[in-house]
C-alpha positions as a Markdown table, in Angstrom:
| # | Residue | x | y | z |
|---|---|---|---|---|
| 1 | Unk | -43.9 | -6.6 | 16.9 |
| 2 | Unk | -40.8 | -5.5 | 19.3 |
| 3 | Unk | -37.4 | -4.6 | 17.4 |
| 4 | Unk | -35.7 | -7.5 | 19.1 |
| 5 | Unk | -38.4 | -10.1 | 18.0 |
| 6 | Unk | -38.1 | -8.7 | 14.6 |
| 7 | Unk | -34.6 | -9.4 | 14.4 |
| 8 | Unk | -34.7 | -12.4 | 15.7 |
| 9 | Unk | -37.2 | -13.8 | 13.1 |
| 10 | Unk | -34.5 | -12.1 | 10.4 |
| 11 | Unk | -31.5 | -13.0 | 12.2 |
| 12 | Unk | -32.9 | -17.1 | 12.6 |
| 13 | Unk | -34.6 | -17.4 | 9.5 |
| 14 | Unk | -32.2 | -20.0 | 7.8 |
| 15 | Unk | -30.1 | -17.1 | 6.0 |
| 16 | Unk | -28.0 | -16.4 | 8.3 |
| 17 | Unk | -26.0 | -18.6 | 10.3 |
| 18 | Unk | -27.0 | -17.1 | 13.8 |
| 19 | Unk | -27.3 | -13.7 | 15.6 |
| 20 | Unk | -23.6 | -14.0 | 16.6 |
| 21 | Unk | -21.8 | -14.7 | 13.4 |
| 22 | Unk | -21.8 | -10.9 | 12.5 |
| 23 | Unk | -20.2 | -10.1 | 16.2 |
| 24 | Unk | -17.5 | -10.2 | 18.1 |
| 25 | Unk | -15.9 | -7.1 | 16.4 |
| 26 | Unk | -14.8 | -5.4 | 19.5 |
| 27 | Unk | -11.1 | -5.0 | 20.1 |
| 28 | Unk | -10.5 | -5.7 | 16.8 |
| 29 | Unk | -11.4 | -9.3 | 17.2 |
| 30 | Unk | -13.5 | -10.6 | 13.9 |
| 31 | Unk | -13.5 | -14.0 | 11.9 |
| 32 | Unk | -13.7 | -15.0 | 8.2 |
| 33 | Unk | -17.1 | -15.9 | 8.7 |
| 34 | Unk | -18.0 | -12.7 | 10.5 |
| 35 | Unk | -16.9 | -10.6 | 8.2 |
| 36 | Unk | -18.5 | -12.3 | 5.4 |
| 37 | Unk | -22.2 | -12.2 | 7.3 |
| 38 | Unk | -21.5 | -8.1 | 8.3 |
| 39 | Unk | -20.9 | -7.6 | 4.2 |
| 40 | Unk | -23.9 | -9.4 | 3.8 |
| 41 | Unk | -25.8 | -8.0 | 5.8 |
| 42 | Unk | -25.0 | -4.5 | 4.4 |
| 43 | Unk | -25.0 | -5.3 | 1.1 |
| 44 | Unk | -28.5 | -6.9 | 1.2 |
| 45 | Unk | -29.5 | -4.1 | 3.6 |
| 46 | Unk | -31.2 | -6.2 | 6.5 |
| 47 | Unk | -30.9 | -2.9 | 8.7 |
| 48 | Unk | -34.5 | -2.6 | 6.2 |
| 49 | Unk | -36.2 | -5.8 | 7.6 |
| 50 | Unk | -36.3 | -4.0 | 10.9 |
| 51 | Unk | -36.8 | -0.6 | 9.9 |
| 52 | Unk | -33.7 | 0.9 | 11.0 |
| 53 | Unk | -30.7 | 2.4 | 9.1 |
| 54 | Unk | -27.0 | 1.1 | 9.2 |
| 55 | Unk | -26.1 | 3.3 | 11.2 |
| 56 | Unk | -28.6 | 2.5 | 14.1 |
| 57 | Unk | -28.7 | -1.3 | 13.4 |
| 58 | Unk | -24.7 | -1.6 | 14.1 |
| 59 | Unk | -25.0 | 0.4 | 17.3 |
| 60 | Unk | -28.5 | -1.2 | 18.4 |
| 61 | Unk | -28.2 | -4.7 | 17.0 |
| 62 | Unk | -24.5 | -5.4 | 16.3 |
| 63 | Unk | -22.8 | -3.5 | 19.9 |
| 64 | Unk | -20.5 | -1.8 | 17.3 |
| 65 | Unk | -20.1 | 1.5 | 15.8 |
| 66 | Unk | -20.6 | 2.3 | 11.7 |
| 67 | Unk | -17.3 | 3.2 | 11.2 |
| 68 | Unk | -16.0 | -0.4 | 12.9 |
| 69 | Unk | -18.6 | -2.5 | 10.7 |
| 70 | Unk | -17.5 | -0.4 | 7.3 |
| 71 | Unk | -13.9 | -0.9 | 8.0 |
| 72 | Unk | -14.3 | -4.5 | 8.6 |
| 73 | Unk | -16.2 | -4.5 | 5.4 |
| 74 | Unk | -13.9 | -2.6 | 4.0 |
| 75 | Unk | -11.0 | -4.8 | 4.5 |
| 76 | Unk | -12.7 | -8.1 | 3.6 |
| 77 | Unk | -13.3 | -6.5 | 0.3 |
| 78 | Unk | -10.2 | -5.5 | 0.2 |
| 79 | Unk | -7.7 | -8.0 | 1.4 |
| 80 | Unk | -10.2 | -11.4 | 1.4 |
| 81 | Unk | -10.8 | -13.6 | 3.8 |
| 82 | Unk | -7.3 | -14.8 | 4.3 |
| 83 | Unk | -6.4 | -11.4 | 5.9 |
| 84 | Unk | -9.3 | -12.3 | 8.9 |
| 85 | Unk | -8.0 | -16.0 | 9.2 |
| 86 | Unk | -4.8 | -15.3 | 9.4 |
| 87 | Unk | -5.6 | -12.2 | 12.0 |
| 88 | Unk | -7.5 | -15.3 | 14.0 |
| 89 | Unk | -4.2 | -16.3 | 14.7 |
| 90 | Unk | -1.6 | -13.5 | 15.1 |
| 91 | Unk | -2.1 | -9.8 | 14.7 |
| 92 | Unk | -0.9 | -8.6 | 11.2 |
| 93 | Unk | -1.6 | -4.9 | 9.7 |
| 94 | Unk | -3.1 | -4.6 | 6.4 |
| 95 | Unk | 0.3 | -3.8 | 5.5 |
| 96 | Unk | 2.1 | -6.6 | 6.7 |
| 97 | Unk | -0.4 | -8.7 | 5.6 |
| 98 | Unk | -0.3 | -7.4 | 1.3 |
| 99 | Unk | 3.7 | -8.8 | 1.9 |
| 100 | Unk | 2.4 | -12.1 | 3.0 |
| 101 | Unk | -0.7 | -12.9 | 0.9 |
| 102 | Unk | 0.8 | -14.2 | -2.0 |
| 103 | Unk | 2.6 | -16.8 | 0.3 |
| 104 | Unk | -1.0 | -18.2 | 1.2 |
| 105 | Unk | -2.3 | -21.4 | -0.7 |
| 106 | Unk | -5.4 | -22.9 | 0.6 |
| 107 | Unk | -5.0 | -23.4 | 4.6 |
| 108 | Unk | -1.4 | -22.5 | 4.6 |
| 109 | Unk | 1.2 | -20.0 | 4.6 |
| 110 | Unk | 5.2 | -20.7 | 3.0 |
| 111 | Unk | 7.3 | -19.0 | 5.4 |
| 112 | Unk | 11.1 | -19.2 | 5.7 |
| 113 | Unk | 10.8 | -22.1 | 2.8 |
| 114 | Unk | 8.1 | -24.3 | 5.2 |
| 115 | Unk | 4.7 | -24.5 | 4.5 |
| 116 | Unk | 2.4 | -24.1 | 7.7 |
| 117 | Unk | -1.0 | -24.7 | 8.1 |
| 118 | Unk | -3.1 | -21.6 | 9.7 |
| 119 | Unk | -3.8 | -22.6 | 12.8 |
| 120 | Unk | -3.7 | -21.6 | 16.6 |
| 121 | Unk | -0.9 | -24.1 | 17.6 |
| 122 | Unk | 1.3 | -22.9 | 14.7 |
| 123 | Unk | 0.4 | -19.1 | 15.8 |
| 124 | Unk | 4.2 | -19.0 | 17.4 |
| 125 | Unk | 6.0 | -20.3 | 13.9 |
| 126 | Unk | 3.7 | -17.9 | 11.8 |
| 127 | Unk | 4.4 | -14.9 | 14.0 |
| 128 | Unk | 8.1 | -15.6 | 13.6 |
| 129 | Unk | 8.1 | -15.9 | 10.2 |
| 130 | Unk | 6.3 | -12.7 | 9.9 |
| 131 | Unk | 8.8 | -11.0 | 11.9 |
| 132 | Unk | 11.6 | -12.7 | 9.8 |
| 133 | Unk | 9.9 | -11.4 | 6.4 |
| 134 | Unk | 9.3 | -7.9 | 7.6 |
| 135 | Unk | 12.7 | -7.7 | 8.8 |
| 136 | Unk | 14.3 | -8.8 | 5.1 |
| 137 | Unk | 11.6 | -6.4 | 3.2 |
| 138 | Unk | 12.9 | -3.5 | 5.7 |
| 139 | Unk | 16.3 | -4.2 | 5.2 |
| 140 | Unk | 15.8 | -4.4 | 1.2 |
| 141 | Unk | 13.6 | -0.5 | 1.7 |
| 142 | Unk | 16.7 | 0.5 | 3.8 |
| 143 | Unk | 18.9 | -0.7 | 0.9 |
| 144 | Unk | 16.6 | 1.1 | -1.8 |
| 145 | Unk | 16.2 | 4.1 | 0.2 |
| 146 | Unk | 20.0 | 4.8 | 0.4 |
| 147 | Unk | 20.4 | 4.7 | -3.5 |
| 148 | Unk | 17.9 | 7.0 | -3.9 |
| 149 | Unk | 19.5 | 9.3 | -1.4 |
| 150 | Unk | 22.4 | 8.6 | -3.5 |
| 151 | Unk | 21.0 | 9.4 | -6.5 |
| 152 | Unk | 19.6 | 13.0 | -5.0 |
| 153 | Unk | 22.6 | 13.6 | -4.0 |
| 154 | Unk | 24.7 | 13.1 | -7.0 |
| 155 | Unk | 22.0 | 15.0 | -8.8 |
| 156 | Unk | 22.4 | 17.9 | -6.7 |
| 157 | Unk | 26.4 | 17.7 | -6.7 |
| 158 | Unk | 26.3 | 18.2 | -10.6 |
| 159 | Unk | 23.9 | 21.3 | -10.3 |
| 160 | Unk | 26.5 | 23.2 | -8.3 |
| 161 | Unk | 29.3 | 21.8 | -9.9 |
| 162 | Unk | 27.4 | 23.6 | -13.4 |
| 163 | Unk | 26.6 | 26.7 | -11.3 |
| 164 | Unk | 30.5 | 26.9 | -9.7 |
| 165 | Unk | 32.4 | 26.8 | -12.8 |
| 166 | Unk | 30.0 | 29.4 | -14.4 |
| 167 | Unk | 30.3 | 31.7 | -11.3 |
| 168 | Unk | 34.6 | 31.1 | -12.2 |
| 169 | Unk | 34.6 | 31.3 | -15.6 |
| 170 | Unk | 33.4 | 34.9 | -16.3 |
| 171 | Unk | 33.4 | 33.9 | -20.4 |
| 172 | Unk | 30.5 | 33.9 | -23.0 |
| 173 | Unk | 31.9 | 31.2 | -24.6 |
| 174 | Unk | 31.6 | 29.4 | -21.5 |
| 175 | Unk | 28.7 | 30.1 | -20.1 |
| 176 | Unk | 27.1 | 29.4 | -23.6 |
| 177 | Unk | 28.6 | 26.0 | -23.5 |
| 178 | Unk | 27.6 | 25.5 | -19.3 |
| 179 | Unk | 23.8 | 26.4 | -20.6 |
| 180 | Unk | 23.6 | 24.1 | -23.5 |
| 181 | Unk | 25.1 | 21.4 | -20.9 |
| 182 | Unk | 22.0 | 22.4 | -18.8 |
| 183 | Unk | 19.4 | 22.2 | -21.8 |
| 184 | Unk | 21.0 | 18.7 | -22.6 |
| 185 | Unk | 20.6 | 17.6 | -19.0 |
| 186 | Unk | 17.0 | 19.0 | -18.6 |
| 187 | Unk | 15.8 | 17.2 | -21.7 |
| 188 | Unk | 17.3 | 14.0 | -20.8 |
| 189 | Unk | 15.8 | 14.0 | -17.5 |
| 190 | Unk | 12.5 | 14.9 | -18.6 |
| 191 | Unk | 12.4 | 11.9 | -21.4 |
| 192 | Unk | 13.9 | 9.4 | -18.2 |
| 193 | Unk | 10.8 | 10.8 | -16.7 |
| 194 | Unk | 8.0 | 10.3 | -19.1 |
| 195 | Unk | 9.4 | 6.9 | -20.3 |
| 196 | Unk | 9.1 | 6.3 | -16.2 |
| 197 | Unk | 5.4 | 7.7 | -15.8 |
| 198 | Unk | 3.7 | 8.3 | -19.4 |
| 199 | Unk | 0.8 | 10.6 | -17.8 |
| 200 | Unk | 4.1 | 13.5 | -17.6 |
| 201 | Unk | 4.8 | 14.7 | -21.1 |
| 202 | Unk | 8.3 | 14.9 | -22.6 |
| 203 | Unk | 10.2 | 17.5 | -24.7 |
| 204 | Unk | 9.1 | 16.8 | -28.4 |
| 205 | Unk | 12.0 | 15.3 | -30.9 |
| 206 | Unk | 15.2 | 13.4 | -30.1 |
| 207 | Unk | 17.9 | 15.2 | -28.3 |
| 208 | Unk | 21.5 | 15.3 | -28.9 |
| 209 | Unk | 24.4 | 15.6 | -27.1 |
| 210 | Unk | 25.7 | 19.8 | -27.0 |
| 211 | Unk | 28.6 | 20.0 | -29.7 |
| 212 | Unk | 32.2 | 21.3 | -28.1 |
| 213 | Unk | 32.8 | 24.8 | -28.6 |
| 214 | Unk | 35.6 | 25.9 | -30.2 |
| 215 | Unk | 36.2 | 28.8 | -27.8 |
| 216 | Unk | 37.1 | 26.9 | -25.0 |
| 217 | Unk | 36.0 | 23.7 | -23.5 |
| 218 | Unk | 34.0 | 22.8 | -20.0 |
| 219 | Unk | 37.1 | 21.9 | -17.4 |
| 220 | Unk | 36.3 | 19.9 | -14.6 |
| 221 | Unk | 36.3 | 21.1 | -11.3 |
């Protein structure tokens, strides 16, 4: 039996829906429904039935590459179906689209406060509303990314301050008293850290503010 009449007798056997619901891939074009037969189809290795491997079976059978059949794959698993229907109507990276999924209930999307329904004659509303979002989550990132700086920054400013005064104040007492500053700084930073990210481990104990010294306090610059 030729390959293509095998296929066909796999292909049209009642399982699947029809040769061409696992196409259409090219140019990054793919339904719901396409997606969800290609998984199929790899998962219950049909690439078998006509005694090929993936590999051949999406260049012979499918027109496509492997590595365009496993990304589709991929992101089905990944993201759902909702990422492909909503991709039917307007392009939307993987990216964009983890921003948008939670607004999607059912066979709609809530976008600027309006629910619309996923379809091709709302494509112009949704694509605007996309734009809208990613423009308010990369002004908020801008916003977030300029405290950070900030926080670098002032970080960095008390390091040299520390360093300055020890470089002008040619005194043991001082020095001492800069050092234990550091110490107190170091620990405090490292606790901030682990209570951030439990997997780093923190200095052991409590710490405590560095007493004054008697032999001269730490001036400000």
């Amino acid at each position: 039996m030729e390959l293509n009449e095998q296929l066909n007798q796999v292909l049209e056997s009642g399982y699947w829906a029809g040769r061409h619901q696992a196409l259409g891939m090219i140019a990054g074009k793919c339904t719901a429904a396409q997606a969800r037969a290609l998984k199929e189809m790899r998962d219950n290795r049909i690439h078998d039935s006509v005694g090929l491997s993936w590999e051949d079976f999406c260049t012979r059978c499918l027109q496509v590459c492997r590595a365009t059949a496993d990304n589709v794959i991929r992101r089905y698993n990944e993201l759902g179906a909702d990422y492909f229907r909503l991709s039917e109507v307007c392009r939307i990276s993987p990216e964009t689209f983890q921003s948008v999924a939670p607004r999607i209930q059912g066979s709609a999307v809530e976008l600027d406060g309006e629910r619309i329904e996923i379809a091709a004659e709302n494509a112009h509303k949704i694509r605007a509303g996309i734009r809208r979002l990613r423009e308010d989550l990369d002004t908020a990132l801008d916003r977030q990314t300029k405290v950070t700086a900030d926080l670098f920054h002032r970080v960095d400013r008390l390091t040299k301050d520390i360093y300055h005064y020890y470089k002008l104040r040619d005194e043991a007492g001082i020095h001492a008293t800069l050092a234990s500053v550091s110490r107190y700084a170091s620990a405090e930073f490292a606790r901030l850290s682990e209570h951030m990210d439990p997997g780093i481990p923190g200095p052991p104990g409590h710490s405590s503010r560095p007493e004054a010294r008697t032999d001269g306090p730490v001036d400000r610059v």
